[in-house]
N, C-alpha and C positions, 0 to 999 in steps of 0.2 A: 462459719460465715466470714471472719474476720480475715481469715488464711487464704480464701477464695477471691474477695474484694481485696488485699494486697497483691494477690500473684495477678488478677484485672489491671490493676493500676500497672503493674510493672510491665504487663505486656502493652498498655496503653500509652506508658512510656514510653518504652522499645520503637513503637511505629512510629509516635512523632519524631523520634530520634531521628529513627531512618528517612521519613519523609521529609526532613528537612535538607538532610544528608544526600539523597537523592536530586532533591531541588537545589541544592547548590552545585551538586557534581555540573547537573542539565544545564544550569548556567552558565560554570566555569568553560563546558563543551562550548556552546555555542559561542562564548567568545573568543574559546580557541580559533576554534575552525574560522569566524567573522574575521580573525587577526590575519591567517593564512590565506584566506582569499585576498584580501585587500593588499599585502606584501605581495602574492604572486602577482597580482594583477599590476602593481607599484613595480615591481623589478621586471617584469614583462616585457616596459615599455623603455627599458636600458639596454640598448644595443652594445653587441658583443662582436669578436670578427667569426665565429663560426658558429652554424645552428647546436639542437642537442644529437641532432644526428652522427656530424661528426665528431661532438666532441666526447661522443659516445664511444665512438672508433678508436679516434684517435688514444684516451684514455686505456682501453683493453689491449691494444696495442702495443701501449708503454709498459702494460704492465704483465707482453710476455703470454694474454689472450687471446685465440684465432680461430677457437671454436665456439666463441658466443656469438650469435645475430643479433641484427637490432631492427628489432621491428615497429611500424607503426599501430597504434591500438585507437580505438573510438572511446570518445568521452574526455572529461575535463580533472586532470589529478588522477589519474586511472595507473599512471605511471609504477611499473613493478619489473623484477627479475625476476624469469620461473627456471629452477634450479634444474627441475625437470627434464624441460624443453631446451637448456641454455640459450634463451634468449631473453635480450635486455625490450620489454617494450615501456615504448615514448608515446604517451597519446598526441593527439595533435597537435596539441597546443607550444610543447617539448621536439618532440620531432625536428619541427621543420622552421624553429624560431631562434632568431641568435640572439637571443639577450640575457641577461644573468640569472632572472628564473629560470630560464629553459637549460642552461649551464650545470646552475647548481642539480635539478632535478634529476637529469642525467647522467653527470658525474655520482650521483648518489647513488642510482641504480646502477652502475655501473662499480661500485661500492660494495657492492651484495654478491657479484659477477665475481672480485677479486677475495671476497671471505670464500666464497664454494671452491676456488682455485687453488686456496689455503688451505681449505679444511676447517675453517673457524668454529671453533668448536660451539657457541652459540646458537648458529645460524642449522651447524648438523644435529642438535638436537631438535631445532624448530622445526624443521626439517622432518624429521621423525616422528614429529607429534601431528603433523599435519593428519594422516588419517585417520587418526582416532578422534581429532579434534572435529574432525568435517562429518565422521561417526558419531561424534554425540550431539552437535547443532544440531543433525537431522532429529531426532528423536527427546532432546531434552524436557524441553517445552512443555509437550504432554505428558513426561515422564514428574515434570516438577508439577506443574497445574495438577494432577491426578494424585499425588505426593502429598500435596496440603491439603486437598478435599479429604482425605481417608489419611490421617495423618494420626490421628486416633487411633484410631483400629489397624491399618497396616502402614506403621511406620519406617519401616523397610524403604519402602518406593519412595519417598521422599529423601532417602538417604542415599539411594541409587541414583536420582535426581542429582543430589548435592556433588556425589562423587563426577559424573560427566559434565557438571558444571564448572567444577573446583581443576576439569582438565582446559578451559578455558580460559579462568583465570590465568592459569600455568602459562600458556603459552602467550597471552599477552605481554605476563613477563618479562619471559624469557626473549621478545620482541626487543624489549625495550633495548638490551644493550648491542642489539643486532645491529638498532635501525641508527644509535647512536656512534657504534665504530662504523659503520658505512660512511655516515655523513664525515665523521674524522678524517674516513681514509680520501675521500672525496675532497674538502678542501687543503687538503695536504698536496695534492696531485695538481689542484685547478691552481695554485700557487705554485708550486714546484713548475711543473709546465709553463706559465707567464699566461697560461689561459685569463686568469683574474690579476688584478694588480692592486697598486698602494690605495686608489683612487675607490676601486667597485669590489673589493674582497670581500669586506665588513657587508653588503647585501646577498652576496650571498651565502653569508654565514648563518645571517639575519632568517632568510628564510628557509633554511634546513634545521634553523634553532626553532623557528615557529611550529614546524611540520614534526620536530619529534614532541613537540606539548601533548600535539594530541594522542600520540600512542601513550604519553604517563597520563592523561585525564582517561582514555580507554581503559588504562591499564586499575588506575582505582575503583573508577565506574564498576568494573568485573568484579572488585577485591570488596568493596560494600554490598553490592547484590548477593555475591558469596557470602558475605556474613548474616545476611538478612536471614537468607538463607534454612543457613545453620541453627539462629537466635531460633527461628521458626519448631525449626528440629528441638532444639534442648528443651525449649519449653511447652514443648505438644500435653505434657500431666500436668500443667498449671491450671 
């Protein structure tokens, strides 16, 4: 009886732990992301002398690029490079705005443009994981949910759960130092070029420093759900 009500208690620990854990990650996001909107919105309204269209161009250009496009995309922060397709897409708001959000956001993806030019080795393994990654989102969910209902009795599935999970995590990651030498190579260039100067660098440092917060609050967010996870798996005979 004694050995039952300690391993209760310890699992009853465990969840507060995490729910707490959970509950602050939720918070820390939401003021990431609150921070980033309000800086883009904040540098938006600083005019620059070219939109991100061209200084999308221009930048690929410099740097010896002439097979990537730059496209416009729909929605707001939608902004990405698909290695795929090589194309840089600018949602609206980037595209066709000259001001030092729209600067920096473009030089960023365009950042992405010149690691696949490279080879960066980072970016080619992210790169590599993508199908498996977009393979197990499909199917995890019900794989984990059905994993801890029958976790008792067939333990397995919840461990096959953890494993398509634990490739999410991964690549979160492995995100992290992508999206952070992008942004490097980016204000190395909008300085170099004379695109930014003494006066408006510092904002858009500002907000490429805001925008990689939240891939490490993503990146944790994955790394405690993954442990929960786990904890769940170890102690299924408690």
């Amino acid at each position: 009886m004694m050995i039952h009500l300690t391993a209760y208690t310890t699992q009853v620990g465990y969840d507060y732990t995490y729910l707490i854990l959970f509950i602050g990650i939720a918070i820390l996001s939401y003021i990431v992301q609150a921070n980033l909107k309000s800086k883009f919105e904040k540098f938006s309204k600083m005019p620059i002398g070219m939109t991100g269209r061209d200084i999308a161009i221009k930048m690929l250009q410099d740097n010896g690029i002439y097979d990537v496009k730059v496209t416009c995309t729909p929605g707001t922060l939608t902004d990405h490079y698909n290695p795929a397709t090589k194309t840089v897409n600018l949602s609206n708001g980037v595209y066709s705005s000259a001001s030092i959000a729209a600067a920096a956001v473009a030089a960023h993806e365009c950042g992405h443009a010149v690691q696949h030019a490279k080879a960066y080795a980072p970016l080619k393994m992210r790169s590599a994981l993508v199908p498996f990654v977009q393979f197990s989102s499909s199917i995890m969910t019900w794989v984990l949910l059905i994993g801890i209902l029958t976790v008792q009795t067939m333990p397995q599935l919840l461990l096959a759960g953890i494993i398509l999970f634990a490739s999410t995590t991964l690549f979160s990651f492995i995100t992290l130092p992508v999206e952070i030498d992008a942004s490097r190579r980016a204000l190395a260039w909008l300085q170099m070029s004379g695109i930014t100067n003494a006066g408006n660098h510092q904002y858009a440092s500002s907000a490429l420093r805001s925008a990689a917060y939240t891939y490490v609050v993503a990146a944790l967010s994955s790394l405690a759900t993954l442990l929960y996870y786990v904890m769940i798996y170890l102690n299924r005979r408690d």
